[in-house]
C-alpha positions as CSV (number, residue, x, y, z in Angstrom):
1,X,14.1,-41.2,-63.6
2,X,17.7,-42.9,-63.7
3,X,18.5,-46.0,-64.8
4,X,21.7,-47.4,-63.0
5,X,24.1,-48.5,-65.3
6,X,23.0,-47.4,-68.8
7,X,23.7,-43.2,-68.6
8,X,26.6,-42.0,-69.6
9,X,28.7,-39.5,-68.5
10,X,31.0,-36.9,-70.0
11,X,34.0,-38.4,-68.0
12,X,33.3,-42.5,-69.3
13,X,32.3,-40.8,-72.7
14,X,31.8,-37.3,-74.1
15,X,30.6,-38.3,-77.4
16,X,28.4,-41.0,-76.2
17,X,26.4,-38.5,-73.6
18,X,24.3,-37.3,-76.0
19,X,23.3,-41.0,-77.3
20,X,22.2,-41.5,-73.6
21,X,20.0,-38.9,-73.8
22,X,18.7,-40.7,-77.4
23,X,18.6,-43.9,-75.5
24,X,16.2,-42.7,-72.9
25,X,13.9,-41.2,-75.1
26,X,10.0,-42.2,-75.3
27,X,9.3,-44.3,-78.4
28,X,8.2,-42.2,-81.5
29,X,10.1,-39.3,-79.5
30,X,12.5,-38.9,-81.9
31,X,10.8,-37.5,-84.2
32,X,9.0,-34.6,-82.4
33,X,10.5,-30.8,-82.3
34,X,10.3,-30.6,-79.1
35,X,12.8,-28.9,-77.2
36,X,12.8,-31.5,-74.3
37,X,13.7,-34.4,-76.8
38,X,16.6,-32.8,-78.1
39,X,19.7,-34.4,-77.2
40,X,22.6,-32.4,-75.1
41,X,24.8,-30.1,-77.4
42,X,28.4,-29.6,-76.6
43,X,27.7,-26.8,-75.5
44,X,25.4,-27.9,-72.6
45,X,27.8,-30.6,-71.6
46,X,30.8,-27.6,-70.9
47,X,28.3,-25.6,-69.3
48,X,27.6,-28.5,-66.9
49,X,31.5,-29.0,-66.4
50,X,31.9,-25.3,-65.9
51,X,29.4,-25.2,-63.0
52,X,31.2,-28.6,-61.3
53,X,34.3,-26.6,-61.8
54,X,33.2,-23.6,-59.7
55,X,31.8,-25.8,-57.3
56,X,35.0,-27.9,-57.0
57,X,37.2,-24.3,-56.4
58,X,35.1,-23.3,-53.9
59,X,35.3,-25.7,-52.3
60,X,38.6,-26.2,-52.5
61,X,39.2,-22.5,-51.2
62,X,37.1,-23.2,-48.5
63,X,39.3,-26.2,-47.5
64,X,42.5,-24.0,-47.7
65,X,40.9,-21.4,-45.2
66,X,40.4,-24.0,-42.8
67,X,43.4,-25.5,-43.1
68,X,45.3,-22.3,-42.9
69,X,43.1,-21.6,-39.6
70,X,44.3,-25.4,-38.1
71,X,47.6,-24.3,-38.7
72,X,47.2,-21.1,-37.0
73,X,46.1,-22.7,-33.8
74,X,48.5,-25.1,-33.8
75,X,51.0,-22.5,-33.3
76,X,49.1,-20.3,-31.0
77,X,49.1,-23.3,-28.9
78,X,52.8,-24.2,-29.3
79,X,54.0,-20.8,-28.2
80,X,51.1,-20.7,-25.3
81,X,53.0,-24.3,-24.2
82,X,56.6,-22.9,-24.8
83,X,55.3,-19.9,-23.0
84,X,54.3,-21.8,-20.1
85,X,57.3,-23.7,-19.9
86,X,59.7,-21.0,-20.1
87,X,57.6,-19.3,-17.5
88,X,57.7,-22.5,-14.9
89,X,61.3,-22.5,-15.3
90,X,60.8,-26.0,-16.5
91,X,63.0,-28.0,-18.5
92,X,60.6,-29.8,-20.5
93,X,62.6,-30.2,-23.2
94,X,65.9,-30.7,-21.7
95,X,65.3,-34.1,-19.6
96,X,67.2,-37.2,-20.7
97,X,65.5,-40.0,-21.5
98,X,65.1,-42.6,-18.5
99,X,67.2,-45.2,-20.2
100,X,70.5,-42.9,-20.3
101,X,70.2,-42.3,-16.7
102,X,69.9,-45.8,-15.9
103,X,72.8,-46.5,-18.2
104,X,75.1,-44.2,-16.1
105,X,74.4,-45.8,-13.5
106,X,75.1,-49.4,-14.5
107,X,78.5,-47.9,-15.5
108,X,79.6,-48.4,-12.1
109,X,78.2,-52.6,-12.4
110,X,79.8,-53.9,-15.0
111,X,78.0,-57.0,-16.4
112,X,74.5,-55.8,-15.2
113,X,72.7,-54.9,-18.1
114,X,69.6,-52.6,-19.1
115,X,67.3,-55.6,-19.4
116,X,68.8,-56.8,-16.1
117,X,67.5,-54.4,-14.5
118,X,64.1,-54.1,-15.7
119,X,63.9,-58.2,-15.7
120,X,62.4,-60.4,-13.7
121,X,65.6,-61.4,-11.5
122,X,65.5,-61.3,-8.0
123,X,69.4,-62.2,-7.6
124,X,71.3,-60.9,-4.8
125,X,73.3,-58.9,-7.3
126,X,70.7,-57.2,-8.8
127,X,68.9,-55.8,-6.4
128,X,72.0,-53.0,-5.2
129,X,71.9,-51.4,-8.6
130,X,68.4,-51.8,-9.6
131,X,67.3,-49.7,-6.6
132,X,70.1,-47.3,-7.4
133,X,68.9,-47.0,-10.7
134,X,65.6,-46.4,-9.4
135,X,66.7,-43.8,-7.3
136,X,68.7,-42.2,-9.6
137,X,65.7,-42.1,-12.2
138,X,63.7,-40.6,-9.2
139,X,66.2,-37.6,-8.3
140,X,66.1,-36.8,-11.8
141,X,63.1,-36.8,-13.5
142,X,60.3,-35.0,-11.0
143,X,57.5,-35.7,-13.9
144,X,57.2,-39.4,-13.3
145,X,55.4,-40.6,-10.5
146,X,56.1,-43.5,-8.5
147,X,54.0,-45.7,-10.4
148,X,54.8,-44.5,-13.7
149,X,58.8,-45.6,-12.0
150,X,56.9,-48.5,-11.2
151,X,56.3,-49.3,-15.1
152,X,59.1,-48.3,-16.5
153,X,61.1,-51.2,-14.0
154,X,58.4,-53.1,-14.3
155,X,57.6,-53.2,-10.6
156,X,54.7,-52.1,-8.5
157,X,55.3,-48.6,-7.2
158,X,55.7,-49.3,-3.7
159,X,58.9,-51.1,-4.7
160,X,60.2,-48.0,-5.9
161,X,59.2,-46.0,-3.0
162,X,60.8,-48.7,-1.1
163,X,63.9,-48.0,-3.1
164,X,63.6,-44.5,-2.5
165,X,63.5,-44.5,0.8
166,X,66.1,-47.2,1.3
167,X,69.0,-44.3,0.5
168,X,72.1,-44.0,1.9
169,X,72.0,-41.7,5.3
170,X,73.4,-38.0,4.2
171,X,72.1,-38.7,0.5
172,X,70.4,-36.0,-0.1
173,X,67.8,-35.8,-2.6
174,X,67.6,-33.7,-5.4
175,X,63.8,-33.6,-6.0
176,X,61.7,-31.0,-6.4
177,X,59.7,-32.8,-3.1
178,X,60.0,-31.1,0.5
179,X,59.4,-34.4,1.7
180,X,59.3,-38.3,1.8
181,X,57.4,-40.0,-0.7
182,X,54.3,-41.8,0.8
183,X,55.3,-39.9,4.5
184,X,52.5,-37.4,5.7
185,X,53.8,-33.8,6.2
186,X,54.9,-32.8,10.1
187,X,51.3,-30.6,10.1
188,X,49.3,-33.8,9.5
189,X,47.2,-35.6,11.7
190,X,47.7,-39.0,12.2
191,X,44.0,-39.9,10.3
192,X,46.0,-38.5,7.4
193,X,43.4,-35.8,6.9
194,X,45.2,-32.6,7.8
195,X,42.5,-31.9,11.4
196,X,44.3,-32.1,14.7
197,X,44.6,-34.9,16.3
198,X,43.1,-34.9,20.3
């Protein structure tokens, strides 16, 4: 059996090793031919280290083939998204950034800032170019829903769609949408679940 805390090892101390084996020997033991009572050789303690060393590069081979493997479905996957995206003629890469297009806009209200219009403030003067910014955002980026919009200005989402739908008549929108947000289609019942209404 073990003892915790008085066996040496080759890494604390090689030439101490073979005094642990000494140290753990029966009384009188010493002094017996045995085989078992002789203490480790050199010899035996690079044999040992040679085994932990296999081990340790096998394992660390093993670790390289599965790393090699992670990185080879990393990259199947990339060009199966890429792939995707270039075959939805999307431009998922391409999109500028939310805060750019609300900056253009605010370029035609000077003294309304970026954290004006995502504030708090219900001024009179705000309210023009915040719901032109949210439009604009709207027309522009078709991946955000209304109340991802919603979070981004820090509204609820019907506030957006009311901005959206407060437009200027012969505005048209650029959206990817055939038509109103929150509006049922001309096919739908009035129940809003797409049966005929009698």
């Amino acid at each position: 059996m073990r003892s915790e805390g008085s066996e040496w090892t080759t890494a604390q101390a090689p030439d101490r090793a073979a005094e642990g084996v000494t140290d753990r020997m029966p009384f009188g033991a010493e002094n017996s031919d045995s085989a078992a009572a002789k203490p480790a050789t050199l010899d035996d303690l690079v044999g040992i280290v040679a085994v932990q060393v296999r081990a340790q590069a096998s394992r660390i081979q093993e670790l390289e083939l599965a790393l090699a493997d992670a990185e080879a479905r990393i990259l199947s996957q990339a060009r199966l998204i890429c792939g995707a995206t270039a075959a939805a003629n999307s431009d998922l890469f391409n999109r500028r950034p939310v805060r750019a297009i609300i900056e253009e806009v605010l370029g035609a209200y000077p003294g309304i800032s970026f954290e004006d219009i995502i504030g708090i403030g219900r001024e009179r003067r705000l309210v023009a170019p915040r719901h032109r910014c949210m439009t604009a955002v709207y027309d522009e980026r078709p991946d955000l829903s209304l109340p991802a919009l919603g979070r981004i200005f820090r509204r609820d989402h019907t506030s957006v769609l009311h901005a959206v739908n407060k437009r200027e008549p012969g505005h048209e929108r650029r959206r990817g949408r055939t038509q109103k947000p929150g509006r049922l289609p001309v096919n739908a019942s009035a129940d809003g679940i797409g049966a005929p209404a009698l």
